[in-house]
N, C-alpha and C positions, 0 to 999 in steps of 0.2 A: 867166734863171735857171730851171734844169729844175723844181726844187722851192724850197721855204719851208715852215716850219714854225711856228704863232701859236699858245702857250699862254695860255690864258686862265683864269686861274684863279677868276673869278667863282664864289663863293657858291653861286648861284642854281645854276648850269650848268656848273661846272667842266673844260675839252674843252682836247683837243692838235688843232688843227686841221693840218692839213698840205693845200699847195695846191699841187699836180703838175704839171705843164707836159709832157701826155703826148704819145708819140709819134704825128702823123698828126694830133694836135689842134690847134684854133689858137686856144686857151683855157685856163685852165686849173682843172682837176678840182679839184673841195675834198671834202676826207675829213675828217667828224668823228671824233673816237675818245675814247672817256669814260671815267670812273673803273671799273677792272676789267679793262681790254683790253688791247691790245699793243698800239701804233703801228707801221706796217712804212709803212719809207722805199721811195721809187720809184727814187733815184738809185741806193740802197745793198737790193737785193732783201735780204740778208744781218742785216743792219741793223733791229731790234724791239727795241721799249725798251716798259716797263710805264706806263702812263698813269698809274697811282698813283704811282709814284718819280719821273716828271715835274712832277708836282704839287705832292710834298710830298717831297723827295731826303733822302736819309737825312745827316744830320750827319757833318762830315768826322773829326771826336774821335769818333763812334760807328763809322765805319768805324778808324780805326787803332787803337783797343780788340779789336775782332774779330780785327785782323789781331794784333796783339800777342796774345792768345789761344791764337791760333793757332800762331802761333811758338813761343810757350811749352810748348804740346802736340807739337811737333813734337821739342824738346829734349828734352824727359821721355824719348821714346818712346824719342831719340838713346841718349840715357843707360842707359835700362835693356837695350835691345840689346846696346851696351859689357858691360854687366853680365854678360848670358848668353854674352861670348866673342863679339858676334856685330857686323862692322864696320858702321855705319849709310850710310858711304860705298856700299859697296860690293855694299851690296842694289839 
């Protein structure tokens, strides 16, 4: 397995460790990363997730509140463009 990734959420030390299996080595690399940082995977270069949202993930009703929100702003906007003659499609 190239990588692994062990969150630990202890109290004391709370860390996303992630343990590499890099190229040319024949061991594999451990990387702490702590409250505050980005995690960046070795498999996925691309791939940074926030140490804190690993920790502590945001509630799946607080994300579909946001998004519903958000929807509802998007419709308003819909609406009053309709209003000034103006198609919301087709911007």
């Amino acid at each position: 397995m190239p990588e692994y990734v062990i969150v630990d959420p202890a109290e004391t030390r709370p860390r996303v460790r992630v343990m590499a299996f890099l190229e040319g080595d024949d061991i594999y690399t451990e990387v702490n990363y702590l409250p505050g940082e980005e995690m960046e995977s070795v498999v996925f270069p691309n791939l940074r997730l926030s140490v804190n949202e690993i920790l502590d993930p945001p509630l799946v009703e607080g994300l579909i509140k946001a998004e519903q929100a958000q929807l509802q702003k998007a419709e308003r906007l819909a609406a009053r463009l309709r209003e000034l003659g103006v198609d919301p499609d087709a911007v």
